[in-house]
LORODREN-210167 format. One record per atom (N, C-alpha, C): x, y, z; residue number from 0; atom name. Coordinates in steps of 0.1 Angstrom, whole numbers, plus 5000, padded with zeros to 4 digits. Layout:
<atoms>
<atom <X Y Z> NUM 'CA'>;
...
</atoms>
This chain:
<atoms>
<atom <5009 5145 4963> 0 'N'>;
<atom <5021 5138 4966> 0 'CA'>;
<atom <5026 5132 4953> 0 'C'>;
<atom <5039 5131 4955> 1 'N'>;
<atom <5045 5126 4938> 1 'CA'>;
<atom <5044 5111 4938> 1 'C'>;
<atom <5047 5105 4924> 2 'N'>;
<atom <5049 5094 4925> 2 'CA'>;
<atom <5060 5087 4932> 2 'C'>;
<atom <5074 5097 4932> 3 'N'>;
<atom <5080 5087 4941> 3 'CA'>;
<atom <5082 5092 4953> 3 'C'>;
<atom <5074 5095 4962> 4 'N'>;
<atom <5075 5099 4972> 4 'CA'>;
<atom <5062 5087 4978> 4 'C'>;
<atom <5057 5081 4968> 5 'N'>;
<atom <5047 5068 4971> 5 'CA'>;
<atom <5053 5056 4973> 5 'C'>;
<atom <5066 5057 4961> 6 'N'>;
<atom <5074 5047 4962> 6 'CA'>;
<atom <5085 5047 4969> 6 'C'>;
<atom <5088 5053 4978> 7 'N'>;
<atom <5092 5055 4994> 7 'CA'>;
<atom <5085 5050 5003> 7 'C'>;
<atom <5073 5053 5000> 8 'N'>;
<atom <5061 5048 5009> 8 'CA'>;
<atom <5063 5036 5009> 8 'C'>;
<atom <5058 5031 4998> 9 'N'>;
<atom <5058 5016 4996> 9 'CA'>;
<atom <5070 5012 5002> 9 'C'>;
<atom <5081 5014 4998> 10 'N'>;
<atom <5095 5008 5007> 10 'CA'>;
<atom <5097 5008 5022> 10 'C'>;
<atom <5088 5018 5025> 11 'N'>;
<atom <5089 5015 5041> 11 'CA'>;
<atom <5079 5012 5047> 11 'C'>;
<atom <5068 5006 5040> 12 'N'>;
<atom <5056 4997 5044> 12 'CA'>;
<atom <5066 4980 5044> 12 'C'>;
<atom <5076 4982 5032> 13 'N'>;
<atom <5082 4969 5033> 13 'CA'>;
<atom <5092 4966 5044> 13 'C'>;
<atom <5096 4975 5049> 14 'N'>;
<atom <5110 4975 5062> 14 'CA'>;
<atom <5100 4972 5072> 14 'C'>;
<atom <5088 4979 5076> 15 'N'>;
<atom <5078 4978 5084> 15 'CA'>;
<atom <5076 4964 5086> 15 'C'>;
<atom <5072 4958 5079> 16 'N'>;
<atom <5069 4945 5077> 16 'CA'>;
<atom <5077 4933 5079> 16 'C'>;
<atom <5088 4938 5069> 17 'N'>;
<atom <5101 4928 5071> 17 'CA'>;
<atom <5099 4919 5082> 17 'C'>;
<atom <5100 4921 5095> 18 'N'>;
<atom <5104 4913 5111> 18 'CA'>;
<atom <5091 4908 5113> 18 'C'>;
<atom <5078 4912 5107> 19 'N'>;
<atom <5068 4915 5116> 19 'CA'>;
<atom <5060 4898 5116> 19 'C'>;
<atom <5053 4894 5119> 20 'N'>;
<atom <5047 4884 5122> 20 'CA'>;
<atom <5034 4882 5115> 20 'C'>;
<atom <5037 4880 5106> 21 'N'>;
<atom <5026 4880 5091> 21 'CA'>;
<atom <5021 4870 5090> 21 'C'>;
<atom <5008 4861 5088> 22 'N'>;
<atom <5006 4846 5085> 22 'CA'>;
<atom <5008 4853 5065> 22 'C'>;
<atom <5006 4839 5060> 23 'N'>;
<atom <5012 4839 5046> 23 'CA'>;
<atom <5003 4849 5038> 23 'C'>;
<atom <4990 4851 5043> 24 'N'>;
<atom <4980 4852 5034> 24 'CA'>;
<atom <4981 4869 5034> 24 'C'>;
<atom <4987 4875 5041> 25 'N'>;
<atom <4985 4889 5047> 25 'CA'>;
<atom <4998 4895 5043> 25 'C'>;
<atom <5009 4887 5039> 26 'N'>;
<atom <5023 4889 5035> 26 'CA'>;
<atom <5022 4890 5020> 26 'C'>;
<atom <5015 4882 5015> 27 'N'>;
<atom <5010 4880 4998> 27 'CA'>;
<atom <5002 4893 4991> 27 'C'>;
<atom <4992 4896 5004> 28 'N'>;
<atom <4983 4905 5001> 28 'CA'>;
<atom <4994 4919 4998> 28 'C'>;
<atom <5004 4919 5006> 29 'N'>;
<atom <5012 4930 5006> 29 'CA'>;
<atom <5020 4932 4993> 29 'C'>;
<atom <5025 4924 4992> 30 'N'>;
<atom <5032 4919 4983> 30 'CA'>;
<atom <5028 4924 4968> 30 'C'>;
<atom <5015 4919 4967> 31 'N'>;
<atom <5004 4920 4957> 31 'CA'>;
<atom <5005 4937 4951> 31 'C'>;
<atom <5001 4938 4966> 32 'N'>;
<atom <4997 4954 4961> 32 'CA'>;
<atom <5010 4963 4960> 32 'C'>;
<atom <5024 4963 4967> 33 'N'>;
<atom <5028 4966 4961> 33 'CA'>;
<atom <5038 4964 4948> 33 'C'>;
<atom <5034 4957 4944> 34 'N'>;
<atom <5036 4952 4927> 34 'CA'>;
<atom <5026 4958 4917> 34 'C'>;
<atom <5015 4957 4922> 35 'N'>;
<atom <5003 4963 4912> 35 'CA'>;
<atom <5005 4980 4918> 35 'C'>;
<atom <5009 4986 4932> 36 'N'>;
<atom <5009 5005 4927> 36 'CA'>;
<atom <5023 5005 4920> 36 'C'>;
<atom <5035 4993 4921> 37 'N'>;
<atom <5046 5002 4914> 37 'CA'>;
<atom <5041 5001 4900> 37 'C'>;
<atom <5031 4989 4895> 38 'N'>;
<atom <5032 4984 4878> 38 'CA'>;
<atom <5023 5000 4877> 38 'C'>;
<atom <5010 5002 4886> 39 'N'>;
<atom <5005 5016 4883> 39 'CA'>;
<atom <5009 5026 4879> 39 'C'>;
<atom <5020 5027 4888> 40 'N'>;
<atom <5032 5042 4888> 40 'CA'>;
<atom <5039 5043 4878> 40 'C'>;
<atom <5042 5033 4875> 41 'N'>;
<atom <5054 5030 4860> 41 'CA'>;
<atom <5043 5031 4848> 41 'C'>;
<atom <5034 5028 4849> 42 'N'>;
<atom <5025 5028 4837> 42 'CA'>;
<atom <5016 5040 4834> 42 'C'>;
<atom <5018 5049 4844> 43 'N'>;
<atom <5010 5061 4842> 43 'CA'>;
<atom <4994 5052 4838> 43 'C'>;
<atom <4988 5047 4851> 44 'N'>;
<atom <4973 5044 4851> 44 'CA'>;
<atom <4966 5054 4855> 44 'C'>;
<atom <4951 5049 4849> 45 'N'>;
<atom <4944 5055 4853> 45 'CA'>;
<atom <4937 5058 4865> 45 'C'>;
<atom <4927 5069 4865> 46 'N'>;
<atom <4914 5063 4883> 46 'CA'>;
<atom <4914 5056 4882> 46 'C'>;
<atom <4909 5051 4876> 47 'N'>;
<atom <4902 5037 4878> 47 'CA'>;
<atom <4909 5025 4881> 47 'C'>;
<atom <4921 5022 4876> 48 'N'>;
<atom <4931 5016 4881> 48 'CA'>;
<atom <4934 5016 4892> 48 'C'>;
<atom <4938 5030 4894> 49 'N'>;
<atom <4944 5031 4912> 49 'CA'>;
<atom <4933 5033 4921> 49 'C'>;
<atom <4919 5031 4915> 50 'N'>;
<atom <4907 5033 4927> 50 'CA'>;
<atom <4906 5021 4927> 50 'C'>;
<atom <4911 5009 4923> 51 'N'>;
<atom <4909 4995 4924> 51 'CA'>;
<atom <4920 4993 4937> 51 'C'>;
<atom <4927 4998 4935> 52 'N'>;
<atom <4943 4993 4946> 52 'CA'>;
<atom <4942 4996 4953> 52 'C'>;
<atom <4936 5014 4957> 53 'N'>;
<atom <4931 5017 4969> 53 'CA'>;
<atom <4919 5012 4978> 53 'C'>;
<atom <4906 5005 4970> 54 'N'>;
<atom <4902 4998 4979> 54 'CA'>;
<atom <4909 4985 4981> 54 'C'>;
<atom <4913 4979 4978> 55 'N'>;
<atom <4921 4967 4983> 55 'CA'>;
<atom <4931 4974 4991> 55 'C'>;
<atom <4942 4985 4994> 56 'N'>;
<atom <4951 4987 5004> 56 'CA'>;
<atom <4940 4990 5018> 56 'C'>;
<atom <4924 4994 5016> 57 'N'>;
<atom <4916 4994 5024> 57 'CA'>;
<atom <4916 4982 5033> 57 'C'>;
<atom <4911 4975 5025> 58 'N'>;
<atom <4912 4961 5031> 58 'CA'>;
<atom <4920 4953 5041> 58 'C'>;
<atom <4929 4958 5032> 59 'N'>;
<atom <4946 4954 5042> 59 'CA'>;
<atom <4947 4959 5056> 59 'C'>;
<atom <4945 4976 5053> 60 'N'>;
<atom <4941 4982 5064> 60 'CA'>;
<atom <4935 4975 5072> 60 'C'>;
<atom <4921 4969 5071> 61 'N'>;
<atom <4913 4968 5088> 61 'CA'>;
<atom <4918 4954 5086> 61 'C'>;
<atom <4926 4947 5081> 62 'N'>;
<atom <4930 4931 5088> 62 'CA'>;
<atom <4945 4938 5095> 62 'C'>;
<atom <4951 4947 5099> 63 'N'>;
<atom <4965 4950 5095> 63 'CA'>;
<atom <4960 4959 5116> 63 'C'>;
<atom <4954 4965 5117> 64 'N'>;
<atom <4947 4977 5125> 64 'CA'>;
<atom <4954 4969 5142> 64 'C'>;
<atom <4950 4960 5145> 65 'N'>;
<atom <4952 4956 5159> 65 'CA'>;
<atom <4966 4948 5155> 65 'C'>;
<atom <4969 4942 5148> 66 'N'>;
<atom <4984 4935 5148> 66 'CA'>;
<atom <4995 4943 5149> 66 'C'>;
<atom <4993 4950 5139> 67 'N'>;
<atom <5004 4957 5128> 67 'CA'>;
<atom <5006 4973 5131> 67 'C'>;
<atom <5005 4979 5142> 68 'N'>;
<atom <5006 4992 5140> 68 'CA'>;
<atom <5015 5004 5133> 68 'C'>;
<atom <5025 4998 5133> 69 'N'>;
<atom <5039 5007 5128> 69 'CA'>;
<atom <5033 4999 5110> 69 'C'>;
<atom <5030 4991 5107> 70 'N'>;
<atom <5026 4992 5094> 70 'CA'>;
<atom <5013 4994 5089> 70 'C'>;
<atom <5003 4996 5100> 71 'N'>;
<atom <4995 5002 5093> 71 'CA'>;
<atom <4992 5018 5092> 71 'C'>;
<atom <5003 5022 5103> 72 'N'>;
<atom <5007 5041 5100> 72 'CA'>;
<atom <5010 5041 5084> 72 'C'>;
<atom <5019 5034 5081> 73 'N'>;
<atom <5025 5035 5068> 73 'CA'>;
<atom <5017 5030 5055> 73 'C'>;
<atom <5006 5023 5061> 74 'N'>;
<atom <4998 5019 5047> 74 'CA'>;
<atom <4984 5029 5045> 74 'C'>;
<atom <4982 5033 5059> 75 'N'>;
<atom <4975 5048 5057> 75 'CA'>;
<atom <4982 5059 5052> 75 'C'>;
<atom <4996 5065 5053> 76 'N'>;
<atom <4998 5069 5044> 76 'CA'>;
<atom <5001 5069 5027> 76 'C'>;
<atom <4999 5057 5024> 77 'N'>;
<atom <5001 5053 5010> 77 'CA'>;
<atom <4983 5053 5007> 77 'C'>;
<atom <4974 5051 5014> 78 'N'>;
<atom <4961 5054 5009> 78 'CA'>;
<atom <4958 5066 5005> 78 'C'>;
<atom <4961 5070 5019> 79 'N'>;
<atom <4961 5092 5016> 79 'CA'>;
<atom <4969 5097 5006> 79 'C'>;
<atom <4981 5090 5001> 80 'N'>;
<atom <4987 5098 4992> 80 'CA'>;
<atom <4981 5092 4976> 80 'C'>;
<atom <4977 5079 4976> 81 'N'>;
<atom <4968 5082 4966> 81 'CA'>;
<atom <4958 5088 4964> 81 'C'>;
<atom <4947 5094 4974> 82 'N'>;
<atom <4941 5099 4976> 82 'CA'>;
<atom <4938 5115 4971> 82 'C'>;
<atom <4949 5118 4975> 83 'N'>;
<atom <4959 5131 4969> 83 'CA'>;
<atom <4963 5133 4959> 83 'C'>;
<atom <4969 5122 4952> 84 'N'>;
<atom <4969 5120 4936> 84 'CA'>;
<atom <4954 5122 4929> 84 'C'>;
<atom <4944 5120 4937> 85 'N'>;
<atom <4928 5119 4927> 85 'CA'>;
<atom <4927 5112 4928> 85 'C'>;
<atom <4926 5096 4934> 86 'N'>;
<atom <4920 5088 4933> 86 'CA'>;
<atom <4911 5083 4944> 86 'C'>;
</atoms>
């Protein structure tokens, strides 16, 4: 998967979200991460780099799993597609 086909991703993890009923801490976490894969993407990082963000988008995942469904389709695909990338 290409980089901006990630950063699509990421955009529609954000529309996902937009409405959705987030407490603060879960909205930040989002937030977070996607700031650190776009700074990733733009910076041409390393594994090691984006094996850090992937386990934190993990994370997100199982707090995200029973609330959030339509956003956690979309944050499993931004795991897979770094995944795909090598990392």
């Amino acid at each position: 998967m290409s980089r901006s086909e990630v950063r699509e991703l990421l955009q529609r993890l954000q529309t996902e979200i937009q409405d959705a009923e987030l407490d603060a801490e879960t909205r930040q976490l989002i937030k977070d991460l996607d700031e650190e894969i776009h700074g990733l993407l733009e910076a041409d990082a390393d594994e090691d780099a984006f094996a850090s963000v992937a386990n934190r988008a993990r994370e997100a995942e199982a707090n995200f799993e029973s609330d959030h469904p339509l956003a956690i389709r979309v944050l499993r695909e931004i795991i897979q597609s770094l995944a795909r990338m090598g990392i």
